[in-house]
N, C-alpha and C positions, 0 to 999 in steps of 0.2 A: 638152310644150309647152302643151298644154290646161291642166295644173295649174298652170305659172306663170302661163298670161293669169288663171286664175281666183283667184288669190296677186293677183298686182296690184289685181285689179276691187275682193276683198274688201279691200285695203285702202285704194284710192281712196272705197271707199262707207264707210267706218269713217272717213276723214280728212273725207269731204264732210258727215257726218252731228254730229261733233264741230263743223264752224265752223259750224251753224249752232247748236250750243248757244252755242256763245262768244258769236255777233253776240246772241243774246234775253240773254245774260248782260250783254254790253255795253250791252244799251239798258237794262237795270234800272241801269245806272248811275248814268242823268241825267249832271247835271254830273262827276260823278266819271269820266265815260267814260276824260279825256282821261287821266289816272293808270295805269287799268291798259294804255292804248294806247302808253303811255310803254315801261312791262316789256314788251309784245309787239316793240314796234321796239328795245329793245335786245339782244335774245334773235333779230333777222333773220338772224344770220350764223349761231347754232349749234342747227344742231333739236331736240336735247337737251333744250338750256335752253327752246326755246322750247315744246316740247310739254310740259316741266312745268308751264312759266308758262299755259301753255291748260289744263289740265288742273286749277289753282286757280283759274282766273278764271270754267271750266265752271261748276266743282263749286259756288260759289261763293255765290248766290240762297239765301239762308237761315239761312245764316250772320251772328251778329252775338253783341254779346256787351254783358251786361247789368251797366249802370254804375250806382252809389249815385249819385242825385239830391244827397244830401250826401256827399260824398267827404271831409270832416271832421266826421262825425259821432262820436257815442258808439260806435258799435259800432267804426269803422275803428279811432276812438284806442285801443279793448281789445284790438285785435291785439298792441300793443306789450309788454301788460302780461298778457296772459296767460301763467299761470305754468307755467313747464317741469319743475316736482315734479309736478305730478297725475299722476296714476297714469293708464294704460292700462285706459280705462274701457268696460267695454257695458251699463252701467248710469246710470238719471240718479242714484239715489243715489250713486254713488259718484263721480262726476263734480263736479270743484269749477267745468269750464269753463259746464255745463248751467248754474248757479245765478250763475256771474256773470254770462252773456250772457241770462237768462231775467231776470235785475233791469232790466236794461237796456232790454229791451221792453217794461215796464211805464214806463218814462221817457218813450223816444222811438218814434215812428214812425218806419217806415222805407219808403224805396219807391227805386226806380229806372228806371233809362230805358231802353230798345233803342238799340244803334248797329250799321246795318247794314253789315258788310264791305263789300259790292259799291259803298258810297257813300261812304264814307269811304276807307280801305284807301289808303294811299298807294304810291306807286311806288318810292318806300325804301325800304318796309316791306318788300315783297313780292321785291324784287331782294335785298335782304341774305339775307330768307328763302331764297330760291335758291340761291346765292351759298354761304352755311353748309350748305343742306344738301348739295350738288353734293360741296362739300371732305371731311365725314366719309366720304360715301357711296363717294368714290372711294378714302380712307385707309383705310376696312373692307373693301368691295368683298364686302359678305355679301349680296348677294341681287339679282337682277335690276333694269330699269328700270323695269319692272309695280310690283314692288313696292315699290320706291323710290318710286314716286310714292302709293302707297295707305298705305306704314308709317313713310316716314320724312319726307316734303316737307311736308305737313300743316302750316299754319302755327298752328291750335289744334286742341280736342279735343273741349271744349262750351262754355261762354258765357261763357270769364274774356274781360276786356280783354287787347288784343294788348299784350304788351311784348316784348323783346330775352333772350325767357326761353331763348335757344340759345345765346349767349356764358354765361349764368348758367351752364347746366348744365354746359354744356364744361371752364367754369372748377374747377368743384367735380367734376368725375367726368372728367374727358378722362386723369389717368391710367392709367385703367381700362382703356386704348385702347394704352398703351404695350404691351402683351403679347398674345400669342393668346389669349383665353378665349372658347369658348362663349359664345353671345348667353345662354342662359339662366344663367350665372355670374354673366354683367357684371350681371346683374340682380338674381344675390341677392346680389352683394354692394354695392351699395348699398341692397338692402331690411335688411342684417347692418348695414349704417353707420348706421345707425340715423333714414334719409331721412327717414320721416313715420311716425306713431304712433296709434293710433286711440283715437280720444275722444267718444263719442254728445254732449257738449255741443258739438261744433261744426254740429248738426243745427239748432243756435239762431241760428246765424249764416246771414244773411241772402242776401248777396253771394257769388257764385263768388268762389275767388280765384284773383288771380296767381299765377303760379311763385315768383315771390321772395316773396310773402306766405307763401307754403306754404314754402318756404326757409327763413325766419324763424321760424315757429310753431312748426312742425313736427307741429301737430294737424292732423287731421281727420276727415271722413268715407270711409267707400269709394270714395267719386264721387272723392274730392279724392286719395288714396294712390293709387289707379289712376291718374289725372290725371297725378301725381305722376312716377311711374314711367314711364311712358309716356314723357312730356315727356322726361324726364334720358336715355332711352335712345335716342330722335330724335335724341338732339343730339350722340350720340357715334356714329351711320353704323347702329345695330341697328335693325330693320324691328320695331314693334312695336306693339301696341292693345288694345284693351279689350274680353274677352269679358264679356256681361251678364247675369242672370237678369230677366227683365220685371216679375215679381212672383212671390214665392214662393209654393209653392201648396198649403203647410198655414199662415200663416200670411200678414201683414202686410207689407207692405213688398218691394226690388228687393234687387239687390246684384251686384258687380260684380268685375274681377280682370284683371289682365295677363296675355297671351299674345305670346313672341315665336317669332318665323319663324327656324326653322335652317337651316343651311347643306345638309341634307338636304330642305327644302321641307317638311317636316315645323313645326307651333306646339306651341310648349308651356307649358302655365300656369302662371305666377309667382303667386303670394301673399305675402301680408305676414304668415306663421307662420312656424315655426322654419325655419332655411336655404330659407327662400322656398315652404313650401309653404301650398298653397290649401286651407285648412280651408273644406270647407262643411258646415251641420248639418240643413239644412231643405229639403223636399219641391222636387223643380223641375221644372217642365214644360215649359218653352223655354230654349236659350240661341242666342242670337245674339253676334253679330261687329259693334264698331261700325268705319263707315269715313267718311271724309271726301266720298265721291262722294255727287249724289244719286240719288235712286231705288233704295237698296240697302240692301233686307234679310235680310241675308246669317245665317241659320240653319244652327248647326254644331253643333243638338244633337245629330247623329248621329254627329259627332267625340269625343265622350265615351264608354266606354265603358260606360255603363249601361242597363238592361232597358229597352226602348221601345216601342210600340206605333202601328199607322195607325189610324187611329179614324173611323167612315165613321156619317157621320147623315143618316138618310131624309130626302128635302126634296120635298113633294107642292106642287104648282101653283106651283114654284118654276122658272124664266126660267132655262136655262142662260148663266155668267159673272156671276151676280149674288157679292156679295162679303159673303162669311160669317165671323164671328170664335168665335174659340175661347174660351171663358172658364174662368178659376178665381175661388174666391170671397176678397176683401179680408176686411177685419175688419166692412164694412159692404156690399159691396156686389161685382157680378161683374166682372173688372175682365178686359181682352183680354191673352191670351199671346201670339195666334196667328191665319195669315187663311188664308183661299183663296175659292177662289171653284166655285158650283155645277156639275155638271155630272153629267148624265144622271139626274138625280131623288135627286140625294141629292150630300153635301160629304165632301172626306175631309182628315183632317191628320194627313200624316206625322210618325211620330218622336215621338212626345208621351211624356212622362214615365210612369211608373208610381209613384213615390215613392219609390226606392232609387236608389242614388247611384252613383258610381264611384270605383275607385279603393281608398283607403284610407279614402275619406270615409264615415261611417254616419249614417245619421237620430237627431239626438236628439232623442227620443219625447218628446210628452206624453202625462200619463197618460189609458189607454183611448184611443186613438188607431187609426184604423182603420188597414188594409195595403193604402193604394193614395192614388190624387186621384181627386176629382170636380172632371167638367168641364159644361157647358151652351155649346150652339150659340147664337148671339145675331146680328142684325143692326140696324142704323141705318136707322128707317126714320121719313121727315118730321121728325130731329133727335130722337127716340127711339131710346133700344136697346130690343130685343123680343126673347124667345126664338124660335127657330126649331126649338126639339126640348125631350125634355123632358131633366136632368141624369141621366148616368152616372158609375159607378164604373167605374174602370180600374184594376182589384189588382193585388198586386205579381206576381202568377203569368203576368199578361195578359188575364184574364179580365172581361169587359165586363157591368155590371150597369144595367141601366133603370131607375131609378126610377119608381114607378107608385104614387102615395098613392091608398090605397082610400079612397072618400068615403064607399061603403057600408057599411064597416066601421070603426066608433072604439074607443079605446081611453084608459084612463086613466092621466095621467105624472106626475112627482115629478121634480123639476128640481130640481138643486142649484148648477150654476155656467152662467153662459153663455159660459165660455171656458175649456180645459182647462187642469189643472194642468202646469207645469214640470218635469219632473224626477223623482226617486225618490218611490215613496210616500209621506206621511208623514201624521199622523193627527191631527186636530185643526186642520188646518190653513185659517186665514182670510185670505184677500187680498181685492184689489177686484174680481174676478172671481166671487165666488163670489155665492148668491144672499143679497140683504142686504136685513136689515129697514126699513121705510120707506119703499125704492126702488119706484120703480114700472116693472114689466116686460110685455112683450107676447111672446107664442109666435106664429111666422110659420111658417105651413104651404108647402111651393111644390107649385103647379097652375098653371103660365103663366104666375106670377108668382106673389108674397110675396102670402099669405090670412093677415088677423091674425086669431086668435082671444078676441080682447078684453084690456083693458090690466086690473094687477094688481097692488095692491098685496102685498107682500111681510109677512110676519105673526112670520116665521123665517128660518129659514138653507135656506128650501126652497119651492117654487112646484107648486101642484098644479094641472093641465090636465084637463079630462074632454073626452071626445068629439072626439082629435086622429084624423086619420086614419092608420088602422094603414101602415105601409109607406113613410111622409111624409118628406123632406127638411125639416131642420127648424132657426129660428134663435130662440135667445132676447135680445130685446130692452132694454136698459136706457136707460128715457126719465131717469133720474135723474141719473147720472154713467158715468164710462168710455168706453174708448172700443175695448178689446178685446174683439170677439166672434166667433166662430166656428158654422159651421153643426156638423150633427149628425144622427145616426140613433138612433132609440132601441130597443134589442136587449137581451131579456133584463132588461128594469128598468135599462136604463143607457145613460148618455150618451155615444154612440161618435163620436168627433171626426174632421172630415175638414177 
């Protein structure tokens, strides 16, 4: 008896605590209030419907989605005409989409507007939404109402304009739905139909796009194929989203991929490589789960099966619950994987990468490249970031290294590239990485931040530094051109890449 009263209570406080998100979601409506009060009264008879319809209207504050100011501009009319020979590109040279969308930008400017869901979002929109997804969800019947409301109701993903992209899909993939298959099937086999196709020139293209733009092209980005797929398997009843990397952490840039929910409760990751698998090749240190609710940063790098570590940093005359981020370093600068917050004199974060992968996936190395990540504790303080520790090494074995630049001790370096090589050795070899005559460069020491040690011009294919400090985290600078660069240790006369 005590456990039902206590069953009820908790879910009277769990129903009491959701209407008052709905009422602060309804007053950001303004005038739009009376739209989504429309879905809420037509959804009075069935609580189903109506607890989804609260559940998008909660989540809802934040959501919007970013429209080209010219909606017949240069860029939109090149969707039409981009050509479906190009090749299957991760290069701009070899990308014919890069150089036609990269002309274009030297034409016109582009910019665009916010349209926020919660203010626009009509009572159509929102009921068909329903309406469609209610129908697969009951024809598949793959997965709970929890998750039917987080993997499949979802009326977008990230910030295209709303269209009627769930009859699109349905139309194009709903026979997929005629047979029993595994949610992860249905998945590769419209990634085998050849749904969307990767092409780094669509990184020039300005605007999210629609589902039927992406239907049409069939190029994109990772943002856009995950989008993609995601979208087309909503709309046939399969629970499914997008796991993320935040920034990769030997290297530049995020990257992204499909995961759907099986019949077992168990997810499993889709990719856009051969029969759907998830090629990744580069260091990671977080991955998260994106979801349509707010307040939810749902971290599943411990669902991976790769080597991980907690990672705990001293914190002296630090306030316990102040809120602390994790950093790895961009091609410029320290960029957040990861947060928590202090407590008992020092911060800790779970789960953090080591730089080996899972799976069948392997790291492809640049050359001299170290066996591990470097991380730095960092906090926002007065609209700055600051370090709050100084950078460690986490090697691939687990083992945790301090950085500690002796200032007492220097030593003399010979610099040859500020950004490591790609790939097999090979000898004689010049790119725009390497150190180049004319350019002018700066060596940055770190002690609580970046210490230049005077800017240089270049003489040769080579940069000589005296008196850096031995033991030093280190980045070389090019104020000339470029815009890859990567930190470094220098071991043995060489430049060991992290």
């Amino acid at each position: 008896m005590k456990q039902l009263l206590y069953l009820i209570f908790t879910i009277s406080l769990i129903s009491c605590t959701q209407r008052v998100h709905l009422e602060q979601a309804l007053k950001l409506a303004g005038v739009n209030r009376g739209e989504l009060e429309k879905v809420l009264s037509y959804y009075k008879g069935d609580s189903l419907k109506y607890e989804a319809a609260c559940f998008l209207i909660e989540n809802m504050p934040g959501k919007y989605a970013l429209v080209p100011d010219n909606p017949s501009g240069k860029y939109k009319q090149a969707l039409q005409f981009l050509p479906q020979e190009d090749v299957i590109s991760w290069t701009i040279e070899g990308s014919v989409l890069w150089h036609i969308l990269d002309s274009i930008s030297g034409k016109q400017s582009w910019s665009f507007h916010r349209v926020e869901d919660i203010k626009t979002i009509t009572a159509e929109y929102l009921i068909n939404n329903i309406e469609q997804s209610f129908k697969v969800w009951n024809m598949a019947k793959r997965c709970s109402f929890d998750d039917f409301c987080h993997y499949i109701l979802p009326y977008r993903i990230y910030r295209e304009p709303l269209t009627d992209w769930r009859m699109v899909a349905f139309r194009q993939y709903g026979h997929l739905t005629d047979t029993i298959l595994p949610a992860e099937e249905v998945a590769r086999r419209i990634v085998d139909s050849g749904g969307m196709r990767y092409n780094i020139g669509m990184n020039k293209y300005p605007f999210p796009l629609t589902y039927e733009e992406m239907t049409a092209i069939r190029w994109g980005t990772c943002n856009d194929m995950a989008s993609f797929l995601v979208l087309s398997l909503r709309a046939l009843g399969i629970p499914a989203t997008i796991d993320y990397v935040p920034a990769w952490a030997n290297r530049s840039a995020s990257h992204c991929w499909n995961v759907v929910k099986r019949e077992d409760g168990s997810f499993m990751e889709v990719g856009f490589g051969k029969d759907g698998t998830n090629d990744v090749v580069y260091k990671v240190s977080k991955i998260y789960r994106k979801h349509y609710a707010l307040f939810v940063r749902n971290d599943v790098t411990s669902d991976y099966n790769m080597p991980l570590s907690d990672l705990d940093f001293p914190l002296s005359d630090f306030n316990d619950g102040e809120n602390i981020m994790l950093c790895t370093f961009d091609n410029r600068q320290w960029v957040p994987v990861a947060f928590a917050v202090s407590k008992d004199g020092k911060v800790t974060f779970t789960s953090v990468g080591r730089g080996m992968l899972w799976g069948k996936n392997r790291v492809s190395e640049y050359q001299d490249e170290g066996k591990g990540i470097v991380y730095l504790a960092m906090q926002d303080k007065d609209g700055k970031t600051e370090a709050v520790s100084t950078p460690v090494i986490v090697y691939e074995n687990g083992e945790v290294k301090q950085f500690a630049a002796d200032l007492s001790r220097k030593e003399e370096l010979v610099l040859y590239r500020k950004y490591p090589l790609y790939g097999t050795p090979k000898e004689n070899v010049h790119d725009s990485n390497e150190v180049f005559p004319g350019d002018t460069y700066e060596l940055f020491y770190w002690d609580g931040k970046w210490c230049g040690l005077g800017r240089k011009m270049a003489t040769g294919y080579s940069l000589k530094y005296d008196d850096v400090p031995i033991g030093a985290l280190l980045w070389l600078h090019n104020y000339s051109q470029g815009r890859e660069e990567r930190i470094f240790t220098y071991e043995n006369g060489r430049q060991i890449w992290w």
